[in-house]
C-alpha positions as CSV (number, residue, x, y, z in Angstrom):
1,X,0.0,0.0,0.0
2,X,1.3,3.6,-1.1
3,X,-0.2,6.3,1.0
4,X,0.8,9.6,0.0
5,X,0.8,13.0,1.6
6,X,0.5,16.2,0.2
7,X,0.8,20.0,1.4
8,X,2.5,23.0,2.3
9,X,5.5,23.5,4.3
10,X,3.9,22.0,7.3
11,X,3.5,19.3,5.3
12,X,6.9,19.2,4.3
13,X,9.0,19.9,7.1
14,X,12.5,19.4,5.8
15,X,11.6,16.5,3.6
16,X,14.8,17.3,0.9
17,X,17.2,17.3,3.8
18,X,15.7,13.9,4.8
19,X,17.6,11.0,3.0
20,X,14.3,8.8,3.5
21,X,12.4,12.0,2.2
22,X,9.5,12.0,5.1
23,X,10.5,15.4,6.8
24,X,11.0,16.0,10.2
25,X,7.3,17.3,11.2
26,X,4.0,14.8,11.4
27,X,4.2,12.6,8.6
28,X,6.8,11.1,9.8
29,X,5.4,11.1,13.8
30,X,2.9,9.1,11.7
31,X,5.0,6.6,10.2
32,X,6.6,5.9,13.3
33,X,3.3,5.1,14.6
34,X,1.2,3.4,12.1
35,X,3.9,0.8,10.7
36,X,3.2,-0.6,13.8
37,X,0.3,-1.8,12.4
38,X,0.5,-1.0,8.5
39,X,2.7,-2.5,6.3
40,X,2.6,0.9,3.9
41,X,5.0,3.2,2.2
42,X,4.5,6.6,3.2
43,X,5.3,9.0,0.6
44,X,5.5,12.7,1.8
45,X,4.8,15.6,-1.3
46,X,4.6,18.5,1.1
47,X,6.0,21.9,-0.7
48,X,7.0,24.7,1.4
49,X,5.1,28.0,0.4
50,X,2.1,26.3,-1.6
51,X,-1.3,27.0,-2.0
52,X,-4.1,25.4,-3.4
53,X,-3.9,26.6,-6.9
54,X,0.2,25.0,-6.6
55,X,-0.9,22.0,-5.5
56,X,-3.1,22.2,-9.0
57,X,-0.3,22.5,-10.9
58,X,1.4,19.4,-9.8
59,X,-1.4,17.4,-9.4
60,X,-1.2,14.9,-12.4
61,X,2.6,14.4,-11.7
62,X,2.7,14.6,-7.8
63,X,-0.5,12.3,-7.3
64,X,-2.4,11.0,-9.8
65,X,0.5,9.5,-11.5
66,X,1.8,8.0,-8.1
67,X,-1.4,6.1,-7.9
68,X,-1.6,6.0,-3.9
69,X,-4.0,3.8,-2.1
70,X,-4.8,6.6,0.6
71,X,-4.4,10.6,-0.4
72,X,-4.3,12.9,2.9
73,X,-4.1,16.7,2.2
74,X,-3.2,19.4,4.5
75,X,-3.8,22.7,2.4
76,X,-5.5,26.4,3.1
77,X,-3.0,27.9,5.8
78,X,-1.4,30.2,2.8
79,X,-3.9,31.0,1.4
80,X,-4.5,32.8,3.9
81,X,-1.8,33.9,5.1
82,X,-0.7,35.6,1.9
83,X,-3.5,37.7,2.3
84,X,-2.4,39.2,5.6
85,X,1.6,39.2,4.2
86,X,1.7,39.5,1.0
87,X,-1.7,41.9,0.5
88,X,-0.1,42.8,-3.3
89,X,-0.2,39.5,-4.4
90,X,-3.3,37.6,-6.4
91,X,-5.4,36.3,-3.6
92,X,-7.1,32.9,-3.3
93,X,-10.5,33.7,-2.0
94,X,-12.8,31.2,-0.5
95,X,-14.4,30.7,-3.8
96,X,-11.8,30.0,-5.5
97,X,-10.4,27.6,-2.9
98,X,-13.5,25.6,-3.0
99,X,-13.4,25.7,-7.1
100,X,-9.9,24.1,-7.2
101,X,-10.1,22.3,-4.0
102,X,-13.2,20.4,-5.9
103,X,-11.6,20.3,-8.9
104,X,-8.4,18.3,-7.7
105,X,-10.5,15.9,-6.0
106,X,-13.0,15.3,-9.3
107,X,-9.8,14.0,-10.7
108,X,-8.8,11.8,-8.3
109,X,-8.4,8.3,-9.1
110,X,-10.9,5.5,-8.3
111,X,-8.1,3.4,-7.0
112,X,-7.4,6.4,-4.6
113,X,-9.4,4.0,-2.2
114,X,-9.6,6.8,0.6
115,X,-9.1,10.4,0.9
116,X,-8.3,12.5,4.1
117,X,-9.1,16.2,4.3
118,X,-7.1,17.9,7.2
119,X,-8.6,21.3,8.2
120,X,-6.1,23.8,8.0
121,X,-4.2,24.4,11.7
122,X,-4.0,28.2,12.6
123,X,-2.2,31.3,11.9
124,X,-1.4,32.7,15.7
125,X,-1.7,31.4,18.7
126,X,-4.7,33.1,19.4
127,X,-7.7,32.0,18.9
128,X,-9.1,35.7,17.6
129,X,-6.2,36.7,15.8
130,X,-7.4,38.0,12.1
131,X,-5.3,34.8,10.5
132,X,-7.6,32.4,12.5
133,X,-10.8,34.7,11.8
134,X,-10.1,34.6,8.0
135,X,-9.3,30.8,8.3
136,X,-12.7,30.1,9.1
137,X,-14.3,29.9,5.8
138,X,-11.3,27.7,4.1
139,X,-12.1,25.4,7.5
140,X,-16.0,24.9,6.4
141,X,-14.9,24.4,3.0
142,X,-12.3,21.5,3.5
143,X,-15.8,19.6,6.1
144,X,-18.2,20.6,2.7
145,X,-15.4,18.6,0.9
146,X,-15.6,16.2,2.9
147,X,-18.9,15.4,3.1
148,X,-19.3,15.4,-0.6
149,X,-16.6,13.1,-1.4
150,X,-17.1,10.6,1.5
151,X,-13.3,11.7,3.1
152,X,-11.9,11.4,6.3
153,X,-12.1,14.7,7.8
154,X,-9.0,15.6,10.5
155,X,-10.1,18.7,12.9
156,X,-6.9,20.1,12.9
157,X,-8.5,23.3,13.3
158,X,-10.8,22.7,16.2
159,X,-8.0,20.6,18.1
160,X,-5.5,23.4,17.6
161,X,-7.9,26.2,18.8
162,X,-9.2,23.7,21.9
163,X,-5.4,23.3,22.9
164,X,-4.8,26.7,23.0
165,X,-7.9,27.9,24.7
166,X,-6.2,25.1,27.4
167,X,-2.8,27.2,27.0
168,X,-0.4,24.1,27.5
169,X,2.4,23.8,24.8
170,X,4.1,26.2,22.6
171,X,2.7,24.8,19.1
172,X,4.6,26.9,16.7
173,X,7.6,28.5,16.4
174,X,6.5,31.8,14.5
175,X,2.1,31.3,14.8
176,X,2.0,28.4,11.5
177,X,5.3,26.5,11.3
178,X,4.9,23.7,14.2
179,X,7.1,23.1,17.2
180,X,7.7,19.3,18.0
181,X,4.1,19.8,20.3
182,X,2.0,21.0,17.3
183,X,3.8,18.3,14.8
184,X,2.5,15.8,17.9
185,X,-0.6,16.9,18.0
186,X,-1.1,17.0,14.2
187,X,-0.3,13.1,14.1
188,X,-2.1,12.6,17.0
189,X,-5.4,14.3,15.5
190,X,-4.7,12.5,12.1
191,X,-4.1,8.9,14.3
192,X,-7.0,9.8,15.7
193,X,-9.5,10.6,13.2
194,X,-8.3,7.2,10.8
195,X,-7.7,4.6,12.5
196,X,-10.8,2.9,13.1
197,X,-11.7,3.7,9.4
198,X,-8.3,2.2,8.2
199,X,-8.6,-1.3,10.2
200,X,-12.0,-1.6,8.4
């Protein structure tokens, strides 16, 4: 079994410096964990600085022509956060992101035999910071997805913003890049949300 991971730079986490190319962050956590009771290759596609209209471009060559039993995607945090640090630059609005979000998943093979949908994390540690406001619409799009396409949905939103109204780790190291804690409780959440749908 091939599953396959795609994403921003959370997603990727060092993966080029990684001679087995998982990265340092939770896809790798994950590995650790689930060949315990997978036999799987975990293949990690995460690409620092990407946004849904990247991941587009490299869809036919990065997934479709892998041919992956399992597909988990972790997409939506710069889409976002471009529009709070890089104003001047063409924005993805939540239309948009729902357009190609759908799009990419239209095309998805059939022997793609599940598909996982993780909400996008935060932008601050704070639960009302205007990243995490403006977040909240890519969030409902990802559970719409999910819905419609029958998906595994990860609450990586709502588990981020719980653990922080609990204040107990540090969970990144600049507000979206994750510390060790927020790479744990992203594999966690993701452990979480599959399993019992994996040993089926």
């Amino acid at each position: 079994m091939k599953w396959l991971f795609i994403g921003d730079s959370i997603t990727d986490s060092g993966r080029n410096q990684d001679p087995e190319g998982l990265g340092y962050g939770y896809v790798r956590m994950i590995k650790e964990e689930i060949i315990k009771e997978f036999h799987v290759e975990i293949i990690n596609k995460g690409v620092s600085g990407n946004r849904i209209k990247d991941l587009e471009s490299r869809w036919k060559r990065d997934v479709l022509a892998v041919e992956p039993d399992l597909i988990s995607i972790s997409i939506g945090i710069n889409d976002v956060w471009r529009q709070l640090d890089h104003s001047e630059m063409e924005q993805v609005l939540p239309s948009e992101f729902e357009e190609i979000y759908e799009r990419l998943l239209n095309k998805v093979n059939d022997s793609i035999v599940q598909i996982v949908l993780m909400e996008p994390t935060i932008i601050e540690e704070n639960i009302y910071s205007k990243g995490n406001q403006l977040l909240m619409p890519y969030v409902e799009i990802v559970r719409k997805l999910g819905t419609k396409f029958g998906a595994i949905v990860v609450p990586t939103h709502e588990t981020f913003l719980q653990a922080l109204g609990e204040k107990k780790d540090t969970l990144t190291t600049d507000g979206v890049h994750m510390t060790s804690e927020g790479n744990r409780l992203m594999a966690d959440t993701w452990q979480k949300s599959c399993k019992d749908n994996l040993l089926r």
